[in-house]
C-alpha positions as a Python dict, from the first residue, in 0.01 Angstrom:
ca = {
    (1, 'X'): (0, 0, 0),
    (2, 'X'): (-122, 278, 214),
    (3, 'X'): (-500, 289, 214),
    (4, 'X'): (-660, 607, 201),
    (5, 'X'): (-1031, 733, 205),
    (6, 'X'): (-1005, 927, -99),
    (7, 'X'): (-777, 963, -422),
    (8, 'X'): (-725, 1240, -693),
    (9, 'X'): (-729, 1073, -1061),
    (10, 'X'): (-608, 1246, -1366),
    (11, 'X'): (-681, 1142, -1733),
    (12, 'X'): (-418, 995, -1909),
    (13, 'X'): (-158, 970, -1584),
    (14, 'X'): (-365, 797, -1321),
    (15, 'X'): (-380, 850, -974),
    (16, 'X'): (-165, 1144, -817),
    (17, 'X'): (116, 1057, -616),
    (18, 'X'): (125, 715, -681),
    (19, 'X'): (416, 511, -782),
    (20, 'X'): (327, 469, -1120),
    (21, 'X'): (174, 801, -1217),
    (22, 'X'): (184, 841, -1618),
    (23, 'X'): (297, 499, -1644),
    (24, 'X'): (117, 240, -1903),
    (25, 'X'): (-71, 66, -1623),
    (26, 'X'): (-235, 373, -1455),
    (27, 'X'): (-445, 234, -1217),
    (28, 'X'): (-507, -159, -1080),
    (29, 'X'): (-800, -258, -933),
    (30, 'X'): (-904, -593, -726),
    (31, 'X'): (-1249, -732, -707),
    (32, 'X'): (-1280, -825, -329),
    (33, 'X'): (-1486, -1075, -392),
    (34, 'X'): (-1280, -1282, -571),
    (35, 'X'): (-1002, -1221, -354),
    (36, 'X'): (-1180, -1324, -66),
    (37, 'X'): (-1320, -1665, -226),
    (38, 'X'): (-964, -1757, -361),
    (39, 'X'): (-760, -1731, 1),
    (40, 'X'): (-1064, -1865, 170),
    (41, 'X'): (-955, -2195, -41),
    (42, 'X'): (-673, -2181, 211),
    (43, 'X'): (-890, -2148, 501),
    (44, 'X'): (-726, -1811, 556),
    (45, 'X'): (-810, -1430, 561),
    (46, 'X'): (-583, -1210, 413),
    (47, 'X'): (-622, -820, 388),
    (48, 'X'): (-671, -750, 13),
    (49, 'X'): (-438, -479, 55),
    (50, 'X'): (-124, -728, 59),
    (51, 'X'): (-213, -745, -359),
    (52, 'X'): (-122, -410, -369),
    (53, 'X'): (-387, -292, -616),
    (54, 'X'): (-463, 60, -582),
    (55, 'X'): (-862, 20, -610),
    (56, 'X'): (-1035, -250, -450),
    (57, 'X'): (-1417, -284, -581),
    (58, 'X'): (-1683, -559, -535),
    (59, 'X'): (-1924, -675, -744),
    (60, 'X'): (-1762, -649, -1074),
    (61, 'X'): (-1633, -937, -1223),
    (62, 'X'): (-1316, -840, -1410),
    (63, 'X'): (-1252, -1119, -1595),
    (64, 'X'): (-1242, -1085, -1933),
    (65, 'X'): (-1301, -718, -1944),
    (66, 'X'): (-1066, -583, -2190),
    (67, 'X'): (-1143, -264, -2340),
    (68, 'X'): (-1456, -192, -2123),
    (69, 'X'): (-1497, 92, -1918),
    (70, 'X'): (-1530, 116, -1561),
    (71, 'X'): (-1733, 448, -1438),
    (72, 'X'): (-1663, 541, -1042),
    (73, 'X'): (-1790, 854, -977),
    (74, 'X'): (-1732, 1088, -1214),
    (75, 'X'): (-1388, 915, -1316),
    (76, 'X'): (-1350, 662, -1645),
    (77, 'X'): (-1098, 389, -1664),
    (78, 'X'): (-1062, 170, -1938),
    (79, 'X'): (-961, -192, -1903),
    (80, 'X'): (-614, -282, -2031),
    (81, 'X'): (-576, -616, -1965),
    (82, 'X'): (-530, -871, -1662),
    (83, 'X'): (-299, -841, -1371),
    (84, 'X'): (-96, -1134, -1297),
    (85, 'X'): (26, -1215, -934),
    (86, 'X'): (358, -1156, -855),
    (87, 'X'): (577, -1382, -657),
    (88, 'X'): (492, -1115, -283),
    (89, 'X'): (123, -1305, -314),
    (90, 'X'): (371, -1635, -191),
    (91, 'X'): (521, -1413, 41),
    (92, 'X'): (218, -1321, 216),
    (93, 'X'): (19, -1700, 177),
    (94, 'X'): (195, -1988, 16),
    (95, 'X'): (26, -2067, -268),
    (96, 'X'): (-164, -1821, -297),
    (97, 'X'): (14, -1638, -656),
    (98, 'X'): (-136, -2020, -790),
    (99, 'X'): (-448, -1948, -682),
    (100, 'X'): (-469, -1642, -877),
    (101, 'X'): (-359, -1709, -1157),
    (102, 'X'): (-633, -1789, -1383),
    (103, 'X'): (-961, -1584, -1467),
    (104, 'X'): (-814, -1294, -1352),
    (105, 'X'): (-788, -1349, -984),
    (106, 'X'): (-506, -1107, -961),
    (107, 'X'): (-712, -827, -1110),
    (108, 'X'): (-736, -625, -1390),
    (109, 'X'): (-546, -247, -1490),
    (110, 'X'): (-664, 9, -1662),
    (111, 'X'): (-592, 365, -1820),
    (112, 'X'): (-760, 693, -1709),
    (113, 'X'): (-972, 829, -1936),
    (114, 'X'): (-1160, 1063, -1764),
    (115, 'X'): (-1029, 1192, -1459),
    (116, 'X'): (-1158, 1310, -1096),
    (117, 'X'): (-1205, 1257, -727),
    (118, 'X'): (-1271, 871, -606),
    (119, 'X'): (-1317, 818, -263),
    (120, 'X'): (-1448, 514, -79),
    (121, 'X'): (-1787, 390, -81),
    (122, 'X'): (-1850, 547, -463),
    (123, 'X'): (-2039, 284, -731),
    (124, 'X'): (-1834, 144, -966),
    (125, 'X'): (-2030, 17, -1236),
    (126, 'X'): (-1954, -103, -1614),
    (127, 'X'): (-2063, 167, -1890),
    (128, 'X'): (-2133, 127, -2250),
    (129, 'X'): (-1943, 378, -2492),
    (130, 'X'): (-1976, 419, -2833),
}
């Protein structure tokens, strides 16, 4: 994952130039809070970036949120479902793709709905559409 200040998000592909651009999961997104909770079980720190989600919020608690939508900035993204941990979360903390596995630990993707510029720092916050 490359971090970078600011990203370009188009509706219906996701973010440009990233890997999976069109695909079905669009964008993925971490809460940091949980992150940082679950590997502090392990008495470690870990840079959230070695999920390899592509937005990291805090804040939000994603479990369960299927179908809602997630305003940041001017962009939309509604919730597809729950990210599972791969078998690189061992790789970079043993035991930590365990960890989070349940409630959504790993994080949560999502489809672009509305698209724009997200950069860090903007509110992400839960809206209610009709």
């Amino acid at each position: 994952m490359d971090p970078v200040e600011a990203a370009d998000v188009e509706a219906r592909r996701g973010i440009v130039g990233n890997l999976h651009y069109g695909g079905r999961r669009q964008v993925t997104l971490l809460d940091a809070d949980e992150w940082e909770r679950r590997v502090a079980t392990f008495g470690a720190t870990l840079d959230p970036s070695a999920r390899r989600a592509n937005l990291l919020v805090r804040g939000l608690d994603l479990a369960g949120s299927r179908g809602r939508v997630l305003a940041i900035a001017g962009c939309r993204i509604r919730i597809g479902g729950e990210t599972k941990p791969c078998e690189r979360m061992d790789e970079a903390l043993p035991g930590l793709r365990e960890a989070l596995y349940d409630r959504w630990g790993g994080g949560a993707w999502g489809g672009v709905v509305q698209g724009g510029r997200i950069a860090v720092g903007d509110q992400a916050v839960w809206i209610d559409e009709p």
